[in-house]
C-alpha positions in Angstrom: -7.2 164.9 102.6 -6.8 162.3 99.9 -8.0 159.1 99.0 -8.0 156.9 101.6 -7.1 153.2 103.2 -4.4 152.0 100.3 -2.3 149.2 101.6 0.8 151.2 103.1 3.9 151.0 104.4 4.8 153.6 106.7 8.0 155.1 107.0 9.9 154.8 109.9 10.1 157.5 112.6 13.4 158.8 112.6 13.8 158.7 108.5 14.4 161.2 105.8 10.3 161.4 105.1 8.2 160.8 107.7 4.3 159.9 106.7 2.0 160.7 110.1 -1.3 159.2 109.3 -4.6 160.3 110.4 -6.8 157.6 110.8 -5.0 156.3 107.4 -2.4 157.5 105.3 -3.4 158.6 101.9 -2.5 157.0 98.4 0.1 156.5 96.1 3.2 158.8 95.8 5.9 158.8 98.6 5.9 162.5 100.3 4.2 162.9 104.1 2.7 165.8 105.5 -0.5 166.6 104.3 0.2 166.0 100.5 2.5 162.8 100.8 1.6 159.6 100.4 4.2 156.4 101.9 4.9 153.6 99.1 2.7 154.0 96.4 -0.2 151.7 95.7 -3.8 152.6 94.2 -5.7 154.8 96.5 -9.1 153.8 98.0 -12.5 155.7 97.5 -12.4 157.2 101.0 -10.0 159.7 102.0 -7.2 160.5 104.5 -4.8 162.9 106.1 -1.1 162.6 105.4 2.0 165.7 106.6 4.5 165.3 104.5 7.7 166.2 106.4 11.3 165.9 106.5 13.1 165.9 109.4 16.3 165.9 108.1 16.8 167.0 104.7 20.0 168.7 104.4 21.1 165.2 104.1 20.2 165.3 100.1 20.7 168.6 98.4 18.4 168.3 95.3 15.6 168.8 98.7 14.6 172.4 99.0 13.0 173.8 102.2 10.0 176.1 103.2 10.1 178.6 106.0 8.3 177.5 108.9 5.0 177.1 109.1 3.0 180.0 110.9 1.5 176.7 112.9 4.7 176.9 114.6 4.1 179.6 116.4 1.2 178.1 117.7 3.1 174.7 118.4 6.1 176.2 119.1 9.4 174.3 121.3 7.7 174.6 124.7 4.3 173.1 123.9 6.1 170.3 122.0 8.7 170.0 125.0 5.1 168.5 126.7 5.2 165.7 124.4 8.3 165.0 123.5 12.0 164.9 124.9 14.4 167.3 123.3 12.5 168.6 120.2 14.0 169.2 117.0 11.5 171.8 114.7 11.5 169.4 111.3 11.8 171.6 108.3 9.1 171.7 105.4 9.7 170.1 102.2 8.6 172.3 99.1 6.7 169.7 96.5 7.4 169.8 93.6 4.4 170.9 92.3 1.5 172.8 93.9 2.4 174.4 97.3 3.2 172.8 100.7 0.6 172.7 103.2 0.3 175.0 106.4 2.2 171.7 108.6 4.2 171.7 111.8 6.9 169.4 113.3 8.9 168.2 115.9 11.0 165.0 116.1 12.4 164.2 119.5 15.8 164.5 120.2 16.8 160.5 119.7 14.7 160.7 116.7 12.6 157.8 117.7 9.3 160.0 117.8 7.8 162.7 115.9 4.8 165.4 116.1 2.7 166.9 113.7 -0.1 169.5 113.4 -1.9 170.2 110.6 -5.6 171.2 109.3 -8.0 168.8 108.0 -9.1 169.3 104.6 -12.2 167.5 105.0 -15.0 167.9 107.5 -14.7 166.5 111.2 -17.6 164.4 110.4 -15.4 163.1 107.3 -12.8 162.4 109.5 -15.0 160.7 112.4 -16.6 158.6 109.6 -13.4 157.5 108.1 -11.5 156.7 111.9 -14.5 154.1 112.4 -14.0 152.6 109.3 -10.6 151.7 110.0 -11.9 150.3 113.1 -13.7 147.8 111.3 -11.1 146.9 108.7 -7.4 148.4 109.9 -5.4 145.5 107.5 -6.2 147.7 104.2 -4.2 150.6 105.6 -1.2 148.1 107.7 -2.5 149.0 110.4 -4.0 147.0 113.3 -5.3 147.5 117.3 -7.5 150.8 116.3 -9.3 152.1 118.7 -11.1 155.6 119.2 -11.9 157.5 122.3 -14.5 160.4 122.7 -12.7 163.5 124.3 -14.5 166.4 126.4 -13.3 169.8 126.7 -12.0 170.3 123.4 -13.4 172.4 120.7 -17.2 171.5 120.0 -16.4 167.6 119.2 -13.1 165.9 119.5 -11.7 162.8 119.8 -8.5 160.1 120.0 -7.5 157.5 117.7 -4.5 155.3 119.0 -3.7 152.4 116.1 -0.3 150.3 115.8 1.3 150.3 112.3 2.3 146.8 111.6 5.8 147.7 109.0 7.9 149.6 110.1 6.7 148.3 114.0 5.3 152.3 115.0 2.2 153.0 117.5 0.3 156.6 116.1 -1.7 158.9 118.3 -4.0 160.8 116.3 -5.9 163.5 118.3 -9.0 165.2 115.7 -10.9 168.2 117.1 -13.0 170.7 115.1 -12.6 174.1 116.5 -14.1 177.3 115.1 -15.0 176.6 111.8 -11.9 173.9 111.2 -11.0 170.4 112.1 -7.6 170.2 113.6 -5.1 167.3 113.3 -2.2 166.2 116.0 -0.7 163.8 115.4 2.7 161.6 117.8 3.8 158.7 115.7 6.9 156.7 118.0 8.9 153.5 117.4 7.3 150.5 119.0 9.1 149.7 122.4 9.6 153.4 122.9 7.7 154.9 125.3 7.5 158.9 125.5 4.8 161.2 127.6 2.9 161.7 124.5 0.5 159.6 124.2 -1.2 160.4 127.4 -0.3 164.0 127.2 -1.3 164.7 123.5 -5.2 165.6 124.6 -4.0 168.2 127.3 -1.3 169.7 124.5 -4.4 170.0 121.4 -6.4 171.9 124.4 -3.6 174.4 125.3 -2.8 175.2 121.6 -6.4 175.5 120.5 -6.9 179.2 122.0 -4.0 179.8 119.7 -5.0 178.5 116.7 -6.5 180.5 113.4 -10.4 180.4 112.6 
């Protein structure tokens, strides 16, 4: 994770780089998926999880593109058939310096939604912390409406945060769980107005992949 809670603007679901926030998107450089950062602005003290990831990058050639992550064999087609409707695996982006983060992704077939999982780089406590400080002061990060929910069942702790992101008009589903010796990151960001299964179906999809995922 990197610094946290700069003023942001998120980038819309369905563009060329797509910046899924947990709990609030990290600072400065444009690039999602765990090492990107939406519009750059001076990063806050307390940090964040961002996926860089692009789901359609053949569209500018200078972009170069990773394999698939081995996450996606854990998220694979099927289990993100559960959230969303006709998903499209989203290639990696290789940054261009230091190496891409172990990220997976799925935009929906109308591209108006999009899926991520990822590993936290900070402690689920970190991350816990950090989701209830947005609570208190969501403007910081454009966001507004946070809320978190414990969830049962899940790993030894887990739980939900549901935020709206104010510009571009988005609502993001973040779903944090520690498992094993990691904190796990899913993450359904969708264009306001658009309604998928997701939201209420992200919980039961981080409990079917756990089994599944690394120590």
């Amino acid at each position: 994770m990197h610094p946290r809670r700069p003023p942001r603007t998120a980038l819309p679901v369905g563009a060329a780089v797509l910046c899924a926030l947990l709990a609030a998107c990290s600072s400065g450089s444009a690039s999602p998926a765990g090492s990107a950062s939406p519009a750059g602005s001076p990063a806050p003290s307390d940090a964040g999880h961002v996926v860089a990831i692009s789901p359609d990058p053949t569209g500018s050639p200078s972009v170069r593109t990773l394999p698939p992550s081995l996450l996606c064999t854990v998220l694979d087609r099927s289990a993100a058939r559960r959230v969303l409707t006709g998903p499209r695996q989203a290639p990696r982006v290789a940054p261009e310096k230091g190496t891409a983060p172990e990220s997976c992704g799925y935009t929906s077939g109308d591209g108006s939604a999009m899926l991520t999982l990822n590993p936290a780089t900070r402690s689920y406590a970190a991350e816990r912390s950090a989701a209830h400080s947005l609570v208190l002061d969501p403007e910081p990060a454009g966001m507004r409406g946070v809320q978190i929910t414990a969830v049962d069942g899940l790993g030894q702790a887990a739980f939900r945060e549901t935020a709206q992101v104010v510009n571009p008009a988005q609502n993001v589903t973040f779903v944090v769980w520690r498992s094993g010796s990691r904190t796990w990151v899913l993450t359904l960001a969708e264009a306001r107005g658009r309604t998928t299964p997701g939201a209420d179906s992200l919980v039961e999809l981080a409990r079917r992949i756990t089994p599944g995922l690394p120590g």
